[in-house]
PyMOL Python script that loads the backbone (N, CA, C, O; Angstrom):
from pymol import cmd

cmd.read_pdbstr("""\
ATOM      1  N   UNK A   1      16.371 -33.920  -3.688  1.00  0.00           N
ATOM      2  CA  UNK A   1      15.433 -33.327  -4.612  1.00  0.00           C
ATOM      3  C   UNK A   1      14.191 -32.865  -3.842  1.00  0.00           C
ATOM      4  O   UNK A   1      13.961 -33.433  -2.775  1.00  0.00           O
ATOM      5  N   UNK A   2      13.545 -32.113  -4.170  1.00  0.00           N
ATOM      6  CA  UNK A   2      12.388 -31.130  -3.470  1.00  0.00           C
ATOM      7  C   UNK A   2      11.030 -31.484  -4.119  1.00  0.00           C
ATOM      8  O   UNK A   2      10.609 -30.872  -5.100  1.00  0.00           O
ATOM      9  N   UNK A   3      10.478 -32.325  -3.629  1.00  0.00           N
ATOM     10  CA  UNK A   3       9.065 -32.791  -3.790  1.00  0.00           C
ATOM     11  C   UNK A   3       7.866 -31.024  -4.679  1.00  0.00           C
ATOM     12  O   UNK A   3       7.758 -29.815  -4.473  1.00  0.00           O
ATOM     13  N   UNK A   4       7.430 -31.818  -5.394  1.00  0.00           N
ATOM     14  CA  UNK A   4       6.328 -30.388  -5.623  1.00  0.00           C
ATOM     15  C   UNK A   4       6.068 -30.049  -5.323  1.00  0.00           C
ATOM     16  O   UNK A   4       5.970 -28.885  -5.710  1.00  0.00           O
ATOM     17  N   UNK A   5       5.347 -30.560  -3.785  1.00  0.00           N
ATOM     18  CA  UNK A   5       4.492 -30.212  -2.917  1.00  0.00           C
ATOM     19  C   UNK A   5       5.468 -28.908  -2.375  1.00  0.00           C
ATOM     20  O   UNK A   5       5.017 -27.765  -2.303  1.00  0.00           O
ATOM     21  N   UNK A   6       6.735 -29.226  -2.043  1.00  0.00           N
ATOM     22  CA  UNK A   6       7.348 -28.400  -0.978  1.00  0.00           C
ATOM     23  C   UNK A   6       8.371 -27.221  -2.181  1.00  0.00           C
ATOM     24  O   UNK A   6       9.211 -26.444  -1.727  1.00  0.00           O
ATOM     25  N   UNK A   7       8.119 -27.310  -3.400  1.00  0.00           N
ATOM     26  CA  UNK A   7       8.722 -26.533  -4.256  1.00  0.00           C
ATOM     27  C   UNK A   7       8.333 -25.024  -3.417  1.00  0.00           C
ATOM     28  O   UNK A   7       7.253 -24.731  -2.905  1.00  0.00           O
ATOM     29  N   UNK A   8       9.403 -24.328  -3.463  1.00  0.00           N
ATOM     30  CA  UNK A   8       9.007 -22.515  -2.703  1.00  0.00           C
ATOM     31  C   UNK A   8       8.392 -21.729  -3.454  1.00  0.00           C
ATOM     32  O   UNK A   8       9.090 -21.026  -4.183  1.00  0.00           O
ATOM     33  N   UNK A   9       6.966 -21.593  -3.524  1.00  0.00           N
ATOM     34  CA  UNK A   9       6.389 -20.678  -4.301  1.00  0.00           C
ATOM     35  C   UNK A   9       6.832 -19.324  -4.137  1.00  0.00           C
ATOM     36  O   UNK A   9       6.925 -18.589  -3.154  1.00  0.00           O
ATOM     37  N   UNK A  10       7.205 -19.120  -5.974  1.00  0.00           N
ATOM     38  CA  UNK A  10       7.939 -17.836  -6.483  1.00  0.00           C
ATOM     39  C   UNK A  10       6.733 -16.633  -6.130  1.00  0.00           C
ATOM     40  O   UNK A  10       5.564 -16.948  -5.909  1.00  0.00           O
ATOM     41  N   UNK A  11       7.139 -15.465  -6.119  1.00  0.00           N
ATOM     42  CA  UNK A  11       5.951 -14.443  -6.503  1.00  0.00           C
ATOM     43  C   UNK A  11       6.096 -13.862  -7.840  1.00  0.00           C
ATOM     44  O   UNK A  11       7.115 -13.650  -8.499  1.00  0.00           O
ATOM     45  N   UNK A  12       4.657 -13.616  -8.143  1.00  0.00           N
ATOM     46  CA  UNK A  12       4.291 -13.701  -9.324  1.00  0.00           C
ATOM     47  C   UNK A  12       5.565 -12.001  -9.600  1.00  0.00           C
ATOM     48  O   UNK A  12       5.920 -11.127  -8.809  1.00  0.00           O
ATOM     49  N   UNK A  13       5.821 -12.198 -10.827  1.00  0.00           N
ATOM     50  CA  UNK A  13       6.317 -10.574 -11.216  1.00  0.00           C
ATOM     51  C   UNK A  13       5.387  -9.440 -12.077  1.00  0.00           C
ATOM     52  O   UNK A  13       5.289  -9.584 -13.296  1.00  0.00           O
ATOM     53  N   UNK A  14       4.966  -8.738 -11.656  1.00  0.00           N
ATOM     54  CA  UNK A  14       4.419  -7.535 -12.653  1.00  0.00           C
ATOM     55  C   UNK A  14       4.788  -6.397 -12.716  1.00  0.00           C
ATOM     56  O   UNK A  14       4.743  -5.539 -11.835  1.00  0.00           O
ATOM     57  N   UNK A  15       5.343  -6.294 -14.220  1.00  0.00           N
ATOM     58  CA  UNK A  15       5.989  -5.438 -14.287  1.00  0.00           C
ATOM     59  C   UNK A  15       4.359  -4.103 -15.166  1.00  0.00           C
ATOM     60  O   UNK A  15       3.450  -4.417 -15.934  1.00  0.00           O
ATOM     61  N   UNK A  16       4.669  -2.875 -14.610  1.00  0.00           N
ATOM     62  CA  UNK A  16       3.764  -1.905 -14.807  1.00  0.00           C
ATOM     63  C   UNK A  16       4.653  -0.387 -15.069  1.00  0.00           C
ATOM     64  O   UNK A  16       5.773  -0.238 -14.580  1.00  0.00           O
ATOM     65  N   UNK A  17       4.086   0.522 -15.772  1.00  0.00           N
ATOM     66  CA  UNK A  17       4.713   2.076 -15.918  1.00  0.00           C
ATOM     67  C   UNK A  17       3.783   2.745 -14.652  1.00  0.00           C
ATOM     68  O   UNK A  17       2.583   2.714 -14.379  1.00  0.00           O
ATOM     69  N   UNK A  18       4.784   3.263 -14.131  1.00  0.00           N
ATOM     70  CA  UNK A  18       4.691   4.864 -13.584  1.00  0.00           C
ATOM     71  C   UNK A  18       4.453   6.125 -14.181  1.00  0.00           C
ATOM     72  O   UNK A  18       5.591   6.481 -14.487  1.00  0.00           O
ATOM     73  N   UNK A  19       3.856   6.813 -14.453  1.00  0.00           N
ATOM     74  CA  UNK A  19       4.029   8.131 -14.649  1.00  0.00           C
ATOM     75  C   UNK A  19       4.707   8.947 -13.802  1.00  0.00           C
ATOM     76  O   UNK A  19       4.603   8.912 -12.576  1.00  0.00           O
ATOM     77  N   UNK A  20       5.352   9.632 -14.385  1.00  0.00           N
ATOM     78  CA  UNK A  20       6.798  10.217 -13.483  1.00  0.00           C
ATOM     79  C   UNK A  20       6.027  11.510 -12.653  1.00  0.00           C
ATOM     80  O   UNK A  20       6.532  11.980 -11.633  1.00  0.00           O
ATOM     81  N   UNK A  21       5.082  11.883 -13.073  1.00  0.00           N
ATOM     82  CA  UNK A  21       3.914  12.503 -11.520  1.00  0.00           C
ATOM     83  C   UNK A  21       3.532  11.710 -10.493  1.00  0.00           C
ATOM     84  O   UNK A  21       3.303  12.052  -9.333  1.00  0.00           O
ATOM     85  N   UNK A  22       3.489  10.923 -10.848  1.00  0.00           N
ATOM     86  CA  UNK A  22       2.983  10.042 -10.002  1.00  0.00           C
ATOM     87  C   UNK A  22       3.892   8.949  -8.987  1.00  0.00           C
ATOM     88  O   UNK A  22       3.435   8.239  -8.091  1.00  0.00           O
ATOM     89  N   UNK A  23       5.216   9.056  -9.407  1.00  0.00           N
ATOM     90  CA  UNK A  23       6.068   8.133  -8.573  1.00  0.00           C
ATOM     91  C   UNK A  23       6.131   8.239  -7.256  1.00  0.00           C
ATOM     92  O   UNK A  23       6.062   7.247  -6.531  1.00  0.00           O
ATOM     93  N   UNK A  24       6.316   9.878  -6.642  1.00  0.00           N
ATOM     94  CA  UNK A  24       6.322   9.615  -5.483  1.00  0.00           C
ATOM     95  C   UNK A  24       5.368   9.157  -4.387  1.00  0.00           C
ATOM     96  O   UNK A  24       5.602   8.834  -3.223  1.00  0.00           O
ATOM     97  N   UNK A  25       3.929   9.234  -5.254  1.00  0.00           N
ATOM     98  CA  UNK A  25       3.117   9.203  -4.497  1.00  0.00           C
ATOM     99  C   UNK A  25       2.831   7.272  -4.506  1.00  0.00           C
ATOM    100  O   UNK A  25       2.205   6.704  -3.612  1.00  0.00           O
ATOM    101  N   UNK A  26       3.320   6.706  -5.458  1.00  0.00           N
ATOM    102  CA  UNK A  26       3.445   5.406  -5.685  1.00  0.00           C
ATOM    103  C   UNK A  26       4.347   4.906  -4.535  1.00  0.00           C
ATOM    104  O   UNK A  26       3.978   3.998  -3.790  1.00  0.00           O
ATOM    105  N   UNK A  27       5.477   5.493  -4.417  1.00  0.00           N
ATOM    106  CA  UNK A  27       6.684   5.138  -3.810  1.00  0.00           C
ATOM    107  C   UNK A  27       6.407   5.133  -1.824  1.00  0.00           C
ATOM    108  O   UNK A  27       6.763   4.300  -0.991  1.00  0.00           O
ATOM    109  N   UNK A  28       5.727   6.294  -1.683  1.00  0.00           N
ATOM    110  CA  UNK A  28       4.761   6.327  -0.638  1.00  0.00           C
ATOM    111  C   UNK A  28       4.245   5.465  -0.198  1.00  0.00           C
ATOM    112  O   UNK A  28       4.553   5.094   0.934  1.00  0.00           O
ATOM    113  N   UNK A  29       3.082   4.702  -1.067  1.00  0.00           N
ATOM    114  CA  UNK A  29       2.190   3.991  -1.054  1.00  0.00           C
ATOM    115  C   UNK A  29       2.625   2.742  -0.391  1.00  0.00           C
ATOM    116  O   UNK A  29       2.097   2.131   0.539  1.00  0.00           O
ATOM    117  N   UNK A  30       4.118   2.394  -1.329  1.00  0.00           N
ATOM    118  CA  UNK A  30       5.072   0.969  -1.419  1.00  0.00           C
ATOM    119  C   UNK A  30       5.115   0.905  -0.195  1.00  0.00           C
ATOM    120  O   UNK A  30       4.525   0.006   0.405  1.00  0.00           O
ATOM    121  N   UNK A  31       5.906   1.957   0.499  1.00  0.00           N
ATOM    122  CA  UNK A  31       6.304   1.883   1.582  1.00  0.00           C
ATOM    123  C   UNK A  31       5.601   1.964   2.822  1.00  0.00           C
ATOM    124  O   UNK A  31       5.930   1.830   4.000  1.00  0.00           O
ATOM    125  N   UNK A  32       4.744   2.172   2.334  1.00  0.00           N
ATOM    126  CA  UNK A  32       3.601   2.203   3.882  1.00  0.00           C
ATOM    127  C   UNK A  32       2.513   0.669   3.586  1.00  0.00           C
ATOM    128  O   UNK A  32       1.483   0.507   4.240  1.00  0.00           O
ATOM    129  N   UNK A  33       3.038  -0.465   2.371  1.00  0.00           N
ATOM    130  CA  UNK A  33       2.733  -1.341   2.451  1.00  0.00           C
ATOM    131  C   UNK A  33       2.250  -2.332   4.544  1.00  0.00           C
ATOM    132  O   UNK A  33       1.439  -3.245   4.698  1.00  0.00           O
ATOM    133  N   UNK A  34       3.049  -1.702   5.604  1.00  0.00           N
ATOM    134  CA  UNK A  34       2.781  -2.617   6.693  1.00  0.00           C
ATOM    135  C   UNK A  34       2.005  -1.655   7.136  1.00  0.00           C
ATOM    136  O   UNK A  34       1.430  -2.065   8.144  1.00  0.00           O
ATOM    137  N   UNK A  35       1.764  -0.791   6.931  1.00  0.00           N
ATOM    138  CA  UNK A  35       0.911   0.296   8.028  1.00  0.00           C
ATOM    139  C   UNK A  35      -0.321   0.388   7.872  1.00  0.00           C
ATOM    140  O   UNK A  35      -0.750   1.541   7.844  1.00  0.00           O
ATOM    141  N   UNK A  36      -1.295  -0.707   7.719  1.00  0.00           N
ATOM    142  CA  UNK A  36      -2.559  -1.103   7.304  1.00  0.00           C
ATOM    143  C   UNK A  36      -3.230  -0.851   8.391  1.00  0.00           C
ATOM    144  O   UNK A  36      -2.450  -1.042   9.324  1.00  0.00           O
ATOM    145  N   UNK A  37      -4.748  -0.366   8.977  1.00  0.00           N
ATOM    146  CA  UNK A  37      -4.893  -0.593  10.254  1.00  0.00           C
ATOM    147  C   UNK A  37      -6.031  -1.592   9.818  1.00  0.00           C
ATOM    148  O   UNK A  37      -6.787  -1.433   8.860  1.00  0.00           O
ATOM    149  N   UNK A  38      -6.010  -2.772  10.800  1.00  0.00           N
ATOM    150  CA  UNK A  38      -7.009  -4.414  10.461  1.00  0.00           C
ATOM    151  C   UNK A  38      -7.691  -4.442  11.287  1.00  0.00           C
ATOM    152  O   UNK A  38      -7.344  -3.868  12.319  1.00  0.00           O
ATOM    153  N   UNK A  39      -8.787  -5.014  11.241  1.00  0.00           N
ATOM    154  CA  UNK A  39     -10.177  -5.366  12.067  1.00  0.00           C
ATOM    155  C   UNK A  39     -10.062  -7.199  11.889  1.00  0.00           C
ATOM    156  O   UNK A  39     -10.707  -7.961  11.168  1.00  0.00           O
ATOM    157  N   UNK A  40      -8.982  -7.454  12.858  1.00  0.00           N
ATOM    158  CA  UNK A  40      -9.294  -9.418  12.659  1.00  0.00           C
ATOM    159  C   UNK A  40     -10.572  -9.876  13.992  1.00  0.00           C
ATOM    160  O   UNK A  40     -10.632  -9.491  15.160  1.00  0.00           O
ATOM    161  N   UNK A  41     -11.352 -10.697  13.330  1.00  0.00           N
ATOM    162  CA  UNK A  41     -12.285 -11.148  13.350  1.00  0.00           C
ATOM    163  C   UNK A  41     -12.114 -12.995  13.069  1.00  0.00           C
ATOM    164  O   UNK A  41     -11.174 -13.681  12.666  1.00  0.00           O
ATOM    165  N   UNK A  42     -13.634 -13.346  13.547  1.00  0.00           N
ATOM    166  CA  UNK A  42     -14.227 -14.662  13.692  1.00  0.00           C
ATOM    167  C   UNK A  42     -14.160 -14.718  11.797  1.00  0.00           C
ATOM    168  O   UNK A  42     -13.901 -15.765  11.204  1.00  0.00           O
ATOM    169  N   UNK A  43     -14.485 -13.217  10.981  1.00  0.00           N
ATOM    170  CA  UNK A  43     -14.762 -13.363   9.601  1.00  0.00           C
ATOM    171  C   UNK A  43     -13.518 -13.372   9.040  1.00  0.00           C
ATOM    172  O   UNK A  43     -13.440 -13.590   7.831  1.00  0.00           O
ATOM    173  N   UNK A  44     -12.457 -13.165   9.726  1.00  0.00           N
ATOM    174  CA  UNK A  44     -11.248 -12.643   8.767  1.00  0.00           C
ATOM    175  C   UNK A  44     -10.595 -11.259   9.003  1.00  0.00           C
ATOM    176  O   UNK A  44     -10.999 -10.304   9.666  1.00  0.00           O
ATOM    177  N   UNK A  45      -9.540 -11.414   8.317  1.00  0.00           N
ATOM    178  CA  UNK A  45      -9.223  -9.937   8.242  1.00  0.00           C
ATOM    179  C   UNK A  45     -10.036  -9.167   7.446  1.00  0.00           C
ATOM    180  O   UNK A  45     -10.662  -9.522   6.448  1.00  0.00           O
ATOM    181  N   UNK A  46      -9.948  -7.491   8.247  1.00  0.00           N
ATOM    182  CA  UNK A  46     -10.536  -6.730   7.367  1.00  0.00           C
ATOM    183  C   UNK A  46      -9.683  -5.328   7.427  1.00  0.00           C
ATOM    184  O   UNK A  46      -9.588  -4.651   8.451  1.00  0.00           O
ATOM    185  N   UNK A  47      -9.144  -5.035   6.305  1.00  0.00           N
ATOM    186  CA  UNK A  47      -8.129  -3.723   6.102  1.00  0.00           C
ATOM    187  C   UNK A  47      -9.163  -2.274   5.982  1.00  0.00           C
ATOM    188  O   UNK A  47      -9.761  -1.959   4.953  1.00  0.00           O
ATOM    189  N   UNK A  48      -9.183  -1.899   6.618  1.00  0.00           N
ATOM    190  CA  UNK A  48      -9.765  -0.547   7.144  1.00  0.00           C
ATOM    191  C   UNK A  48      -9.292   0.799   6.436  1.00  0.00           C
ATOM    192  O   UNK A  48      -9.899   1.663   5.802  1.00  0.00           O
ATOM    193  N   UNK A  49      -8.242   0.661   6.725  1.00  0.00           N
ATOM    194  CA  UNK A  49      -7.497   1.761   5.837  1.00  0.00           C
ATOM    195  C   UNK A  49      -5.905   2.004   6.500  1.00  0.00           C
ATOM    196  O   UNK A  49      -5.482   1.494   7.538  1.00  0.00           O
ATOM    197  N   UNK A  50      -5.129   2.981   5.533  1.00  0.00           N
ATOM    198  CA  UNK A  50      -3.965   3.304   5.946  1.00  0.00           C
ATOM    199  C   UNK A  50      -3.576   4.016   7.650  1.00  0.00           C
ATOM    200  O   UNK A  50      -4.239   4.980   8.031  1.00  0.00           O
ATOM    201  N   UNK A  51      -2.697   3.547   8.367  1.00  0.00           N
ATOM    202  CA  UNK A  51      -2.982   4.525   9.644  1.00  0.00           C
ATOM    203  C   UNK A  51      -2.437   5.753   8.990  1.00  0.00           C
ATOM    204  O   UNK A  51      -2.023   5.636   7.837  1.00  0.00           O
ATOM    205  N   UNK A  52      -2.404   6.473   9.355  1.00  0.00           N
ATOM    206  CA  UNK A  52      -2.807   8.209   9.083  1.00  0.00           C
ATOM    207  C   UNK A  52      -1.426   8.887   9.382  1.00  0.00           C
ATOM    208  O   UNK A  52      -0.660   9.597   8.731  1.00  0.00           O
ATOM    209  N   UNK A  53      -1.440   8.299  10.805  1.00  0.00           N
ATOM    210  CA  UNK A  53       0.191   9.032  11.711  1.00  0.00           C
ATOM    211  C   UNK A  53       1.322   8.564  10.749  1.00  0.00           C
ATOM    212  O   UNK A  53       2.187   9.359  10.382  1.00  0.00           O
ATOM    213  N   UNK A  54       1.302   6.995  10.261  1.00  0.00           N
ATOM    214  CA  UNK A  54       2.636   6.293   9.416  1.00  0.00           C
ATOM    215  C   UNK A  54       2.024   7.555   8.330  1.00  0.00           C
ATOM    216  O   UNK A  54       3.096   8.152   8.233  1.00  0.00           O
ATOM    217  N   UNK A  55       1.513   7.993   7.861  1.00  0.00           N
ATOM    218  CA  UNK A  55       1.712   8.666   6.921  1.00  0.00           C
ATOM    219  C   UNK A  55       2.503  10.033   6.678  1.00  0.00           C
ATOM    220  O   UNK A  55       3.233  10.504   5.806  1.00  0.00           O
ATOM    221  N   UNK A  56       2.006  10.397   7.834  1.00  0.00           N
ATOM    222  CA  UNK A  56       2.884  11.683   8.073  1.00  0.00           C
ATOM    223  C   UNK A  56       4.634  11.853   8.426  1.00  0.00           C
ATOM    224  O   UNK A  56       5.502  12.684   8.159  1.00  0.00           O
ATOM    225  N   UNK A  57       4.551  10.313   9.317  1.00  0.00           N
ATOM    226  CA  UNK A  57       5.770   9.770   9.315  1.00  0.00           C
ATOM    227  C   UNK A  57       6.505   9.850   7.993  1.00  0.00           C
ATOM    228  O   UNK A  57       7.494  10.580   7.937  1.00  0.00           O
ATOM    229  N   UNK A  58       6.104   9.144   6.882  1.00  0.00           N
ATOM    230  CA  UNK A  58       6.931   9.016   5.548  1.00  0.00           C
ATOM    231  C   UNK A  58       6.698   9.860   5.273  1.00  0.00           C
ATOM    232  O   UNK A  58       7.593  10.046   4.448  1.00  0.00           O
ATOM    233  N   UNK A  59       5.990  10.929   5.260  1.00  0.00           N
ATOM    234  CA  UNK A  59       5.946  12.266   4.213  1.00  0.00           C
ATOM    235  C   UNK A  59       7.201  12.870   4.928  1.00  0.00           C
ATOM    236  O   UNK A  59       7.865  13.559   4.155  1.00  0.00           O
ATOM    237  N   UNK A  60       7.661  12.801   6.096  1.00  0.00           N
ATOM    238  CA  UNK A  60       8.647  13.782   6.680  1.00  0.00           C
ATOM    239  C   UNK A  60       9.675  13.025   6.444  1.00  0.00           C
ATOM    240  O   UNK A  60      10.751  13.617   6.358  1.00  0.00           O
ATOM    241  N   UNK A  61       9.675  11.464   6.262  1.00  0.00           N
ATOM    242  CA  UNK A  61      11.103  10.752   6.025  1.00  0.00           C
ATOM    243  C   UNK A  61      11.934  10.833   4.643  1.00  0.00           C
ATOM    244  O   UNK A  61      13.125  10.888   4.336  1.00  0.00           O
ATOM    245  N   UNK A  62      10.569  10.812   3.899  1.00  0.00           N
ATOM    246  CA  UNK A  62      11.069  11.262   2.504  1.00  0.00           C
ATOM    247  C   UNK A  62      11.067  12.863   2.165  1.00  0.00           C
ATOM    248  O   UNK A  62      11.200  13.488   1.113  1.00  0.00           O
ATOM    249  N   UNK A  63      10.928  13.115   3.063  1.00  0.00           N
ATOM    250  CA  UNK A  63      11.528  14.796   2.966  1.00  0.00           C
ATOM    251  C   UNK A  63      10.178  15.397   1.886  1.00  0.00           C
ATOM    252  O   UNK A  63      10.576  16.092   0.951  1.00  0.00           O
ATOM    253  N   UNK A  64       9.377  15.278   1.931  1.00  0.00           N
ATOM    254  CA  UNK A  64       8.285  15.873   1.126  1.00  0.00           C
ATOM    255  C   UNK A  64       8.007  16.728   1.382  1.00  0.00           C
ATOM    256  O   UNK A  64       7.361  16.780   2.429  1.00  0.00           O
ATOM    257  N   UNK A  65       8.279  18.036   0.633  1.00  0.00           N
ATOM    258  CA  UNK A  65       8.276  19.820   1.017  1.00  0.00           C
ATOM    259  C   UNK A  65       6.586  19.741   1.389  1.00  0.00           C
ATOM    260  O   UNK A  65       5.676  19.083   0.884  1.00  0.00           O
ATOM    261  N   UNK A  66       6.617  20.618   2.387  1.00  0.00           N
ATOM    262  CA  UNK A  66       5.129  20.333   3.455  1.00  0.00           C
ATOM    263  C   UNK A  66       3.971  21.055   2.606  1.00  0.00           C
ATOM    264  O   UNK A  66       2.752  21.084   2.776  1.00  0.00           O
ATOM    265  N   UNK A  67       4.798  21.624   1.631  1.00  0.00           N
ATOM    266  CA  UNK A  67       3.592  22.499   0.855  1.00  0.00           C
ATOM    267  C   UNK A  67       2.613  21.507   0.274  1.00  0.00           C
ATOM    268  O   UNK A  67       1.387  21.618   0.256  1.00  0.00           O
ATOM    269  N   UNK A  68       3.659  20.104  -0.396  1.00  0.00           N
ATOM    270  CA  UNK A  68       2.793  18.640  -1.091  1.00  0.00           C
ATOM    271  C   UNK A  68       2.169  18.427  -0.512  1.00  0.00           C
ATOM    272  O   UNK A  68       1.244  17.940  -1.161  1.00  0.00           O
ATOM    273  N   UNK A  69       1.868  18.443   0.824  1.00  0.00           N
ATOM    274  CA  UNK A  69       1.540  17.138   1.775  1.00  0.00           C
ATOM    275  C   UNK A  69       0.133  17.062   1.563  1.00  0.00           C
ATOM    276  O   UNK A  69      -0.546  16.048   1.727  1.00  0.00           O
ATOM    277  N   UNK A  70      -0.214  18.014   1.246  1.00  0.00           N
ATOM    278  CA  UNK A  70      -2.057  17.996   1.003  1.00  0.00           C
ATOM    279  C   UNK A  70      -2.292  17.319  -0.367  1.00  0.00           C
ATOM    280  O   UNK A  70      -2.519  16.128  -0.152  1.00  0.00           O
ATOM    281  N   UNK A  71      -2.320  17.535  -1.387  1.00  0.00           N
ATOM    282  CA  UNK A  71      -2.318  16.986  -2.266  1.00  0.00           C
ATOM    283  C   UNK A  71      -1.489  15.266  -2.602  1.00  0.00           C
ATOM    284  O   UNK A  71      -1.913  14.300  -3.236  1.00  0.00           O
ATOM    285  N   UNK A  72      -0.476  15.432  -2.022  1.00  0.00           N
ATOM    286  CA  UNK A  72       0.186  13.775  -1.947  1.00  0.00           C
ATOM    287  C   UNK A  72      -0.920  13.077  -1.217  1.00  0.00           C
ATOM    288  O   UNK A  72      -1.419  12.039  -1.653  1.00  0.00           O
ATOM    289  N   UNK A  73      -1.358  13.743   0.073  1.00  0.00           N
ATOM    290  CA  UNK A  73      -2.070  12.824   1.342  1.00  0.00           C
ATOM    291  C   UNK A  73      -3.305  12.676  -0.075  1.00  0.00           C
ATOM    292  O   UNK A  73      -3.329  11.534  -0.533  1.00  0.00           O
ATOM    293  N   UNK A  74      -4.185  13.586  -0.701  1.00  0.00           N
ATOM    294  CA  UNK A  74      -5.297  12.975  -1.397  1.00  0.00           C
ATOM    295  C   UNK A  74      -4.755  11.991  -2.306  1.00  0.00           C
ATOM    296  O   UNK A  74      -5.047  10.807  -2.139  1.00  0.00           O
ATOM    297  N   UNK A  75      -4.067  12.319  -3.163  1.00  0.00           N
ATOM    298  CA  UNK A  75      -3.653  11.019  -4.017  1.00  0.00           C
ATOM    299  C   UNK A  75      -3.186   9.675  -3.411  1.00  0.00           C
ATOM    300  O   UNK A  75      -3.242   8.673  -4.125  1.00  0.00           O
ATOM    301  N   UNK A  76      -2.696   9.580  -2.049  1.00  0.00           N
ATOM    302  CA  UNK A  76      -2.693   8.044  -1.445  1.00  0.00           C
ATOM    303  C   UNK A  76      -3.953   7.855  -0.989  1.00  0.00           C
ATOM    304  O   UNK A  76      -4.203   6.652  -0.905  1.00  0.00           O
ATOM    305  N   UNK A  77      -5.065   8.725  -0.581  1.00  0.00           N
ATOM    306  CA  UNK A  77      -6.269   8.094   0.013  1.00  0.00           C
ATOM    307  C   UNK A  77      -6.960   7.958  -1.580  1.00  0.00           C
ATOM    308  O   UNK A  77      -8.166   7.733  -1.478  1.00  0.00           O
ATOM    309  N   UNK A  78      -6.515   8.034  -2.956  1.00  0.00           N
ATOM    310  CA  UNK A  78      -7.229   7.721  -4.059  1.00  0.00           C
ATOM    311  C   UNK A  78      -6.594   6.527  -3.598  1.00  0.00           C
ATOM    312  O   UNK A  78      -7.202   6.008  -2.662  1.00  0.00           O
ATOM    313  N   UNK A  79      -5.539   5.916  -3.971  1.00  0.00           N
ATOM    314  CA  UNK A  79      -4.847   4.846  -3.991  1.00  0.00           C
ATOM    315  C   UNK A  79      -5.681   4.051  -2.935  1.00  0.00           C
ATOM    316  O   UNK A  79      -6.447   3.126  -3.207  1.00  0.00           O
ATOM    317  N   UNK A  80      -5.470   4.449  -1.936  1.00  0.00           N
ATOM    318  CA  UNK A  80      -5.909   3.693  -0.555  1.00  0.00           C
ATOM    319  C   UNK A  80      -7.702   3.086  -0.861  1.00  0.00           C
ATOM    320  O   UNK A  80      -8.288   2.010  -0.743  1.00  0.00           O
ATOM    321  N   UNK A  81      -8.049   4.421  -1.280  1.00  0.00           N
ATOM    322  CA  UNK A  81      -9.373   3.822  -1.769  1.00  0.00           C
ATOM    323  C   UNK A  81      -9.934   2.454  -3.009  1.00  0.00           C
ATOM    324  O   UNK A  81     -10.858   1.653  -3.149  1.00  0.00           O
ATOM    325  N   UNK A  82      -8.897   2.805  -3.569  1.00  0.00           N
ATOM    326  CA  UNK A  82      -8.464   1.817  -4.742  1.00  0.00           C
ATOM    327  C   UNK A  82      -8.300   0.309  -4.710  1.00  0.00           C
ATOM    328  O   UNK A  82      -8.940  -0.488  -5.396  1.00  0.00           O
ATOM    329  N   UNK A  83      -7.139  -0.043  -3.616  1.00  0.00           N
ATOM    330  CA  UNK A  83      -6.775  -1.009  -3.129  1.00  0.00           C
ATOM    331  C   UNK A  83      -7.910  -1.684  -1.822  1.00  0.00           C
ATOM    332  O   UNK A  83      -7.975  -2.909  -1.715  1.00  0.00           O
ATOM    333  N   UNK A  84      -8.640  -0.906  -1.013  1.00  0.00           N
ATOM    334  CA  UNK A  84      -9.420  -1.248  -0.040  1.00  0.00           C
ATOM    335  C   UNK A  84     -10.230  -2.816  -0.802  1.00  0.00           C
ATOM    336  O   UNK A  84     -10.083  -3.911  -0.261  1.00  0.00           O
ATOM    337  N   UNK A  85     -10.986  -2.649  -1.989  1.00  0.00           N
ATOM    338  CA  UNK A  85     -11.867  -3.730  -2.340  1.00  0.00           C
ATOM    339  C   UNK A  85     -10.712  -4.618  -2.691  1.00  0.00           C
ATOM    340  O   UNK A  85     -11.132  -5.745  -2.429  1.00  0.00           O
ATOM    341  N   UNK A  86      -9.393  -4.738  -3.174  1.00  0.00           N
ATOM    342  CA  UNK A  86      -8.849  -5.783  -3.904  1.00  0.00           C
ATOM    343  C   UNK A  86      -7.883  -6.424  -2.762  1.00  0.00           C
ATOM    344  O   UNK A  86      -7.187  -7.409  -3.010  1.00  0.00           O
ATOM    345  N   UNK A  87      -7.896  -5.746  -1.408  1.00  0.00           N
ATOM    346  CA  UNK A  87      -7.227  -6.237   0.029  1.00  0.00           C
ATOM    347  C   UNK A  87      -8.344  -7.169   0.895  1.00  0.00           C
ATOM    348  O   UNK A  87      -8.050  -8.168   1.551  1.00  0.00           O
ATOM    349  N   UNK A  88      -9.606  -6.634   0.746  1.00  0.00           N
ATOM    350  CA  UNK A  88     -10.936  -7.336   1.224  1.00  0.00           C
ATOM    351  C   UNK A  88     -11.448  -8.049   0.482  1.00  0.00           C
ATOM    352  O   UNK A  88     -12.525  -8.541   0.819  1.00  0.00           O
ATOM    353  N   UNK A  89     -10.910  -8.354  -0.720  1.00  0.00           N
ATOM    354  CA  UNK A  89     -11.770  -9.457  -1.994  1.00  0.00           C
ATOM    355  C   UNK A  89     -13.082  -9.303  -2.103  1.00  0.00           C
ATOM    356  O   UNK A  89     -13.906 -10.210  -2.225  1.00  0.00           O
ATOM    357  N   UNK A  90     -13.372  -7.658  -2.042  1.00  0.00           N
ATOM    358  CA  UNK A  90     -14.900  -7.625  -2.634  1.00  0.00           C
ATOM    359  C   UNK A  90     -15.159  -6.584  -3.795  1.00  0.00           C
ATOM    360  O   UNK A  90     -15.842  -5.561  -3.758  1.00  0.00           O
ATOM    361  N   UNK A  91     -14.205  -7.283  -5.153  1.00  0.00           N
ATOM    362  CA  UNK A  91     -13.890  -6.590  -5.815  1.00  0.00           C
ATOM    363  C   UNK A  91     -15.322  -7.664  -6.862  1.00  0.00           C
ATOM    364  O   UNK A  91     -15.588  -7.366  -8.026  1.00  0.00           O
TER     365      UNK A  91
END
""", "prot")
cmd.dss("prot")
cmd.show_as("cartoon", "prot")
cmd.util.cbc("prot")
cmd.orient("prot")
């Protein structure tokens, strides 16, 4: 039997809607979840922002007609901007 202590904490589930404009640029986002660039420190981590190059990377992996790419790239730096305070907990 598995003590409480050592029970495997589940992750939480949230389930949320997409707007179907908005998926790919969501789907983007998902996936460039590791491509953070960090400032670790004596204070902690600090998430800076998305690297730039992984971005261009997935825009060409997911085949994103190059005409998007301007407009997709602003809607992940909304996102990116979005997430910056709730990755640094100075929300």
């Amino acid at each position: 039997m598995i003590a409480a202590a050592e029970a495997p904490v589940q992750p939480a589930v949230i389930d949320f809607q997409v707007w179907e404009e908005n998926w790919r640029t969501v789907s983007l986002f998902v996936g460039l979840a590791t491509q953070w660039r960090m400032h670790i420190g004596m204070a902690g981590v600090h998430y800076q922002g998305l690297d730039y190059g992984a971005v261009e990377v997935a825009l060409r992996l997911e085949r994103v007609p190059r005409a998007d790419w301007p407009q997709t790239f602003r809607d992940l730096q909304t996102m990116e901007r979005a997430a910056l305070p709730l990755l640094n907990d100075t929300t």
